[in-house]
C-alpha positions as CSV (number, residue, x, y, z in Angstrom):
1,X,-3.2,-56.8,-51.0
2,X,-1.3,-60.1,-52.7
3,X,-3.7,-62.6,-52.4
4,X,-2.4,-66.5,-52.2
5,X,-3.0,-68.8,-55.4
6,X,-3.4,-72.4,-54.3
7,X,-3.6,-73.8,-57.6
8,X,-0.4,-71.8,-58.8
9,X,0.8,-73.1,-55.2
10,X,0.1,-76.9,-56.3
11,X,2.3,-76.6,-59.7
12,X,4.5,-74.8,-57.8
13,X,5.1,-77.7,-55.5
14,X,5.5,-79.8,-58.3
15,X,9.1,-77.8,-58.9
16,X,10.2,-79.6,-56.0
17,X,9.4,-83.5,-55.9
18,X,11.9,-85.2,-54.3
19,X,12.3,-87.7,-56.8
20,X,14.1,-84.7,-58.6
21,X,17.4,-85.2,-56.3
22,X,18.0,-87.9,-58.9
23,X,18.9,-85.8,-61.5
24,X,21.5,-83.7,-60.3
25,X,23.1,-87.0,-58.7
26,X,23.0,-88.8,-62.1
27,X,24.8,-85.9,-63.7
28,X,27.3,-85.7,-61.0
29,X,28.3,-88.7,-61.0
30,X,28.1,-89.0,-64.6
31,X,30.6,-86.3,-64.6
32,X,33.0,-87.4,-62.0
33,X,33.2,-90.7,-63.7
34,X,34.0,-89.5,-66.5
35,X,36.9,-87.2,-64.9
36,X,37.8,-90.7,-62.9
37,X,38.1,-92.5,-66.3
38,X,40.2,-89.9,-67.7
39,X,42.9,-89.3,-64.4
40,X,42.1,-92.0,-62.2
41,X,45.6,-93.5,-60.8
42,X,45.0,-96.1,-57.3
43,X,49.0,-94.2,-56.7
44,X,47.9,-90.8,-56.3
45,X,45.9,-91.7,-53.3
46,X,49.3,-92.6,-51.3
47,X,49.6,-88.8,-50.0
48,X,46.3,-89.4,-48.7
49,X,47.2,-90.5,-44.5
50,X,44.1,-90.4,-42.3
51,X,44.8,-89.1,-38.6
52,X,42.9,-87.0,-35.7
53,X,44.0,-83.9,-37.4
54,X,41.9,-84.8,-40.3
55,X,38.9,-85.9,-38.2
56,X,39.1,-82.4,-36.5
57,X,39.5,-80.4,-39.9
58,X,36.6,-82.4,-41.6
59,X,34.7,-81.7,-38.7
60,X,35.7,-77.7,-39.0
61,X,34.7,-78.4,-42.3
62,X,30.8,-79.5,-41.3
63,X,31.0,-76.5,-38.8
64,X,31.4,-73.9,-41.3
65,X,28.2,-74.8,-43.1
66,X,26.6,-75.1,-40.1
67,X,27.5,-71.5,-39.4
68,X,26.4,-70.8,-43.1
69,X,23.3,-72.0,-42.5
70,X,22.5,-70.2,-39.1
71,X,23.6,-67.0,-41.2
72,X,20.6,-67.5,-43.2
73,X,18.5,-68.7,-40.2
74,X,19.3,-65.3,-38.2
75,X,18.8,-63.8,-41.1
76,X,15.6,-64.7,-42.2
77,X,14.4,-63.9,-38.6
78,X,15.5,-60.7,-38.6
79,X,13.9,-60.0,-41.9
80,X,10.4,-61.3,-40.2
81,X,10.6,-58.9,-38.0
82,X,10.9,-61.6,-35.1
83,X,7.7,-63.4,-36.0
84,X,9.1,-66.7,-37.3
85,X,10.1,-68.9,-34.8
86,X,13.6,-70.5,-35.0
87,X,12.3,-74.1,-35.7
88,X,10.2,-72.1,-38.9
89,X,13.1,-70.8,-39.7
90,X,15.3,-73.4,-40.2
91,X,12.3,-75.4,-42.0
92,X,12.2,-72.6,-44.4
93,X,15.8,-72.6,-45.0
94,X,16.6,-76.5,-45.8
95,X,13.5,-76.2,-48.0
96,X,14.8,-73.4,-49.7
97,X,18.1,-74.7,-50.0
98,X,16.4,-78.3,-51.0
99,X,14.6,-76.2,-54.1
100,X,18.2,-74.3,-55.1
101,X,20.3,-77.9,-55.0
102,X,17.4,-79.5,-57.8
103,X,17.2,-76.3,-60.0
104,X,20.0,-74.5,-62.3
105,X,21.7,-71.4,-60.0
106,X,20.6,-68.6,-62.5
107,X,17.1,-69.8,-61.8
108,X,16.8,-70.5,-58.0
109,X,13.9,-70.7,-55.9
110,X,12.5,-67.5,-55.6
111,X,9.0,-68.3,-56.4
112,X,8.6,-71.4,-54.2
113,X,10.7,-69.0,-51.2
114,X,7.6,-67.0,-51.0
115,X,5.7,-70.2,-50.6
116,X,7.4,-71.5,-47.9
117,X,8.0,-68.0,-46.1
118,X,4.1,-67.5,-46.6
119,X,3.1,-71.0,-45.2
120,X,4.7,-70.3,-41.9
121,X,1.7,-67.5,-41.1
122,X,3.4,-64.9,-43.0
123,X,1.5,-62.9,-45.1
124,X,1.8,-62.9,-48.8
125,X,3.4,-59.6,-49.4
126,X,5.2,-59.5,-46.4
127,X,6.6,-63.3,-47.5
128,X,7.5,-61.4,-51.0
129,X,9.7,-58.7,-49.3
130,X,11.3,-60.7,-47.3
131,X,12.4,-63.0,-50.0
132,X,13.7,-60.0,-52.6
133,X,15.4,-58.3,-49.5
134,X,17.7,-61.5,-49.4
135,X,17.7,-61.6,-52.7
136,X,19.6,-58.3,-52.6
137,X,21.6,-59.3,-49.5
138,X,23.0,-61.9,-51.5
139,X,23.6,-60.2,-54.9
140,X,25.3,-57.4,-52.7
141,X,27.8,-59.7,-50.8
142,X,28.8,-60.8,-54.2
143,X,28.9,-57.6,-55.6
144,X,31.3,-56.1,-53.1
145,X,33.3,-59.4,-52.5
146,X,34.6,-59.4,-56.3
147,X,36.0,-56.0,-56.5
148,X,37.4,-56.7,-53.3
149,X,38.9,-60.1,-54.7
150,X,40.2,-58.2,-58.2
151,X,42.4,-55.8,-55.5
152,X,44.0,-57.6,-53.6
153,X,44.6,-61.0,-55.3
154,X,47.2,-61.0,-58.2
155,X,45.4,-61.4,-61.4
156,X,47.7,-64.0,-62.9
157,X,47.1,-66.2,-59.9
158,X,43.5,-65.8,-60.0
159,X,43.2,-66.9,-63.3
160,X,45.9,-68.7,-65.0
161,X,46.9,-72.2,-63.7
162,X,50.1,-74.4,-64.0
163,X,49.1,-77.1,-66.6
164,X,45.9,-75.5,-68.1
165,X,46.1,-74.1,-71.7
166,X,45.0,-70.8,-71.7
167,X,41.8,-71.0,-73.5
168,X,40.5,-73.0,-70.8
169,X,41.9,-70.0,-68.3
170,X,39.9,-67.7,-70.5
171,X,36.8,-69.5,-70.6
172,X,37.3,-69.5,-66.9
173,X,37.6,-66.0,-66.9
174,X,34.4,-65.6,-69.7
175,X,32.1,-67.3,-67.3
176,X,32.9,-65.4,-64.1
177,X,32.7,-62.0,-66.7
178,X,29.1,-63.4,-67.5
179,X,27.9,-64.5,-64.1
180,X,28.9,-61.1,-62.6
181,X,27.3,-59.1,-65.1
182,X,24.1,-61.2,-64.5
183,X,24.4,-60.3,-60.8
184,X,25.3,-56.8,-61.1
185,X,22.5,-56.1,-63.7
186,X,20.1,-57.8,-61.1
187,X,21.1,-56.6,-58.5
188,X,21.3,-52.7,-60.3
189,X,17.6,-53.5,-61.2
190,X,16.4,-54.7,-58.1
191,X,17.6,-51.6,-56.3
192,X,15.9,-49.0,-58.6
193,X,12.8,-50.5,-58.2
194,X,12.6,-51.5,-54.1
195,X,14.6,-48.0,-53.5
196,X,14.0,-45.5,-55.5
197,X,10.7,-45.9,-58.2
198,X,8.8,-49.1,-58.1
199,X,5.9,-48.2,-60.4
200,X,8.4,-46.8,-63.0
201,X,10.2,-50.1,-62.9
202,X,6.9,-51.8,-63.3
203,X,6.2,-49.5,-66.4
204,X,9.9,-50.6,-67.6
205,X,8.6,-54.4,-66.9
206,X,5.0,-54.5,-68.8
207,X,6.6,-52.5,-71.6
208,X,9.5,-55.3,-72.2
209,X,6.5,-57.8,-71.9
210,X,4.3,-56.4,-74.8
211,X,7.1,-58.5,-77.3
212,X,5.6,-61.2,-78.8
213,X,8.1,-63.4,-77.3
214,X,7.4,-62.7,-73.8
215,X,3.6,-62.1,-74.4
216,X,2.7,-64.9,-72.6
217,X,4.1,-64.5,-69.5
218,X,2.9,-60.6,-69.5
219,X,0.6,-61.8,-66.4
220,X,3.2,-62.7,-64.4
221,X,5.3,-60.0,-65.3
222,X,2.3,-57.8,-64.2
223,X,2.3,-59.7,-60.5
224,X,5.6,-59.2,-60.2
225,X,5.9,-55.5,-60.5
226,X,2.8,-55.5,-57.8
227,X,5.1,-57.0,-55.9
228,X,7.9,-54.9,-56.3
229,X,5.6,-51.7,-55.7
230,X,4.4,-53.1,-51.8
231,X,8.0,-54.6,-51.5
232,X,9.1,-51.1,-51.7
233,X,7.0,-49.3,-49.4
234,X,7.9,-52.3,-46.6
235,X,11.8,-52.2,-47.1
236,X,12.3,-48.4,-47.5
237,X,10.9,-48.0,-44.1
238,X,13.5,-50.4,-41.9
239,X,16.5,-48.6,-40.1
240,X,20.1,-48.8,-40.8
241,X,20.5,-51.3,-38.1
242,X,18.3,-53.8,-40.1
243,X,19.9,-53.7,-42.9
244,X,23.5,-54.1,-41.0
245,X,22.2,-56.8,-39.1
246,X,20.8,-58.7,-42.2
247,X,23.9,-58.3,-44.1
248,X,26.5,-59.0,-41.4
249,X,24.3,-62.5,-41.1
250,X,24.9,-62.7,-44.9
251,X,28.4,-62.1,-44.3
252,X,29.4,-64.5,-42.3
253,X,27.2,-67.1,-43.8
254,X,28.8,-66.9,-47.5
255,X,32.5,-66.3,-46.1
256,X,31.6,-69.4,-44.1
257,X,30.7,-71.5,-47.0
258,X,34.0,-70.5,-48.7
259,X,36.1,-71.8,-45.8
260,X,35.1,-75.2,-46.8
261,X,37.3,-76.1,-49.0
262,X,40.4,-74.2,-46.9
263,X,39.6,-77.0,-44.0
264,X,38.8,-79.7,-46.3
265,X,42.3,-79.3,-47.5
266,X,44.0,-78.5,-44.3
267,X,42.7,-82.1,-43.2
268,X,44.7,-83.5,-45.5
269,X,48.0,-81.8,-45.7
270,X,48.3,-79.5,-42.7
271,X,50.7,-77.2,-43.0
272,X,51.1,-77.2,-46.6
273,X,49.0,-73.7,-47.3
274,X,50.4,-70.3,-46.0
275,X,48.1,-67.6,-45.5
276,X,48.6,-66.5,-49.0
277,X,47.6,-69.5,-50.5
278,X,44.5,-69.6,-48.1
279,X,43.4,-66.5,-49.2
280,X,44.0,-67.4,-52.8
281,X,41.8,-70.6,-52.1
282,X,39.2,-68.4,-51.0
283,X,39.4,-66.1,-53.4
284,X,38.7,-68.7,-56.6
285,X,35.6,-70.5,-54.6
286,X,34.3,-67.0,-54.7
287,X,35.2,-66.6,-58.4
288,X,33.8,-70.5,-58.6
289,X,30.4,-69.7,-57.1
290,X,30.2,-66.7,-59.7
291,X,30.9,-69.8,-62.3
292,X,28.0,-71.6,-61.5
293,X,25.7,-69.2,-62.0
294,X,26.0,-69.7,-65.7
295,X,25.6,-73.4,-65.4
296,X,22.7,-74.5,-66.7
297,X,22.6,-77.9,-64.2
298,X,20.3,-78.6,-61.0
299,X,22.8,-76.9,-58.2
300,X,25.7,-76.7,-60.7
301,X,25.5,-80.2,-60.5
302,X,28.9,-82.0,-62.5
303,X,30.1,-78.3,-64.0
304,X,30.9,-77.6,-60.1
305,X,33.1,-80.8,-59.9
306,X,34.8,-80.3,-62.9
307,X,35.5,-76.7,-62.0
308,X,36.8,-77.3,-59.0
309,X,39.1,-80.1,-60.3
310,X,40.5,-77.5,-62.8
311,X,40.5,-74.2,-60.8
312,X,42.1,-76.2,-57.7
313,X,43.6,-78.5,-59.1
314,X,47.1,-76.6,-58.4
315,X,46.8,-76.7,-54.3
316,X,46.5,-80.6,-54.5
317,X,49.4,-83.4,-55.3
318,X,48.0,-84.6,-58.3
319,X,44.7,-84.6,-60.7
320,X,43.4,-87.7,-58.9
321,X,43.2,-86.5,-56.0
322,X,41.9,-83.4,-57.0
323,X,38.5,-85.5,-58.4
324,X,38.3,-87.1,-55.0
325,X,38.3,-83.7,-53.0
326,X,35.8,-82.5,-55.2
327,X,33.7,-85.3,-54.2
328,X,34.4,-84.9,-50.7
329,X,33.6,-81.3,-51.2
330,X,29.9,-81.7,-52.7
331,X,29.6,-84.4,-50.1
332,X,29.9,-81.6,-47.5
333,X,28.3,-78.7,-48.6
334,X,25.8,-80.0,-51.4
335,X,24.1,-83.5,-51.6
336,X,23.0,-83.1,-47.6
337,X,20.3,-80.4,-48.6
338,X,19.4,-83.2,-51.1
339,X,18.8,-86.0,-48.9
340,X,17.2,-83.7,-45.9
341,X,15.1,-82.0,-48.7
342,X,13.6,-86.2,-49.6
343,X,12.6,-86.6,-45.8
344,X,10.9,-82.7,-44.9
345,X,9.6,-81.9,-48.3
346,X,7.2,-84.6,-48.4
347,X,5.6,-83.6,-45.1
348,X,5.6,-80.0,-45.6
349,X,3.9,-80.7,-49.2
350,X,1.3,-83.1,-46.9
351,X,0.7,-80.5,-44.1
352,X,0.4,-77.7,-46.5
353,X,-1.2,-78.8,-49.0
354,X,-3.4,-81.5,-47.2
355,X,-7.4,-81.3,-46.4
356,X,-7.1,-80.0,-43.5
357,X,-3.7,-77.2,-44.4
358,X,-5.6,-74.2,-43.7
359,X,-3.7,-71.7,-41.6
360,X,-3.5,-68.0,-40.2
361,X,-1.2,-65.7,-41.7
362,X,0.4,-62.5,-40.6
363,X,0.7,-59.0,-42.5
């Protein structure tokens, strides 16, 4: 049975001071200002008008990652087999989330997941399945999504933009290529080893470990095929109904997160976008998301903006605006993770990780 580390616990909570929301903030706005300084016009902001339409849509906006974020609630309950309350569930997923917006999106919080899963009474290795089954819930939606994407979307709109030279449209096109082959060989990985044979994936790990390079890290490498091995025996078992549950909650939860920008932009300029064009919008946040992967910034923090600016650029008047919807869109779906991570993470660190943190966990 996985037993619990506290002192690799302790440096693990280290990962996620909340003095670290400063970093990803400096570079944003480090970023933006720089973007500002470059297109910045006070006469772009005239097709700008502020009415109750654009109080409702912004609100729409919030909505959709409120529904993002009770996709993951659900979904983490579901996954617990009913054992996490809804309040522990929510506290795990702002934590979680807290711990993805201050590290770079190809590393994530995987690691400090299991901590947070585990501290709610779960048990260690049921905490470990839990976190790789979303792990592949996620990689899946993405997996599926692009294909899907590639289809029905006309490849010269999906890539190539009025105005943008066209080695910035391949670069574009380079770093989705790179952060889908990222997903797709994680995701191939994951699923030979959780499905079909653990211990020969383990074999596969401690072999790739035995470089010199990677030497040092062999013991870890050795935990985590453990991991994999029980992980396998606990997901292989669940129905078919599990798993559509769990991934309809993923579902809705990234394809909510997605309609973000759709209402952010409808605010503004209702009417402008057919359903084309909404689809189309859709269709590059997904491509955007796959972007961001690659970045090596806390939460894609000033590659997102900049992205955004360039990929989106086209469904807004001008390049001035375009900065300022940017904003408006990390405003929405980013930095308030950030700011709820600085008040809950400092308590859960104290509670936890206090003299008297000792609590009863569940297999």
């Amino acid at each position: 049975m996985a037993k619990e580390n506290p002192e690799e616990n302790k440096q693990l909570t280290k990962k996620i001071s909340p003095y670290k929301i400063i970093y990803p903030i400096i570079i944003g706005l480090a970023v933006v200002s720089y973007m500002l300084y470059k297109e910045f016009d006070p006469k772009a902001f005239d097709v700008i008008t502020f009415t109750w339409s654009t109080i409702f849509w912004l609100f729409v906006a919030f909505l959709c990652m409120i529904i993002r974020d009770l996709g993951y609630v659900i979904r983490i309950r579901v996954l617990s087999g009913g054992r996490l309350k809804w309040i522990q569930a929510i506290r795990i997923i702002f934590l979680w989330e807290f711990t993805s917006a201050v590290t770079p999106s190809a590393i994530g919080g995987t690691s400090l997941a299991i901590l947070f899963v585990h501290k709610e009474g779960i048990g260690v290795g049921k905490s470990s399945a839990m976190v790789m089954a979303t792990s592949f819930l996620d990689e899946l939606y993405f997996i599926i999504m692009f294909p899907l994407i590639l289809l029905f979307v006309n490849h010269q709109a999906l890539w190539y933009m009025p105005d943008t030279t066209k080695t910035v449209a391949d670069s574009l096109i380079l770093f989705a290529v790179i952060g889908y082959g990222i997903k797709l060989a994680y995701l191939i990985i994951l699923s030979y080893g959780l499905f079909k044979n653990p211990r020969g994936l383990k074999f596969l790990i401690m072999k790739l470990f035995k470089w010199r390079i990677l030497r040092k890290w062999r013991h870890d490498a050795n935990e985590a095929g453990s991991d994999i091995i029980r992980n396998s025996i606990e997901l292989r078992r669940m129905p078919f109904g599990f798993w559509l549950k769990t991934f309809g909650a993923t579902f809705c939860s990234w394809t909510a997160r997605y309609w973000v920008v759709n209402a952010i932009l409808v605010a503004f300029w209702f009417g402008r976008y057919d359903w084309a064009q909404h689809f189309l919008i859709f269709a590059r946040q997904l491509v955007m998301w796959i972007m961001m992967l690659v970045s090596p910034t806390p939460g894609g923090s000033g590659f997102a903006e900049f992205v955004f600016s360039k990929y989106l650029g086209e469904f807004l008047p001008n390049a001035g605006v375009a900065i300022a919807m940017a904003i408006l869109w990390r405003l929405i779906s980013y930095y308030p993770y950030l700011f709820v991570g600085v008040f809950i993470v400092p308590r859960w660190i104290a509670k936890n990780f206090g003299k008297s943190s000792k609590k009863e966990t569940v297999n």
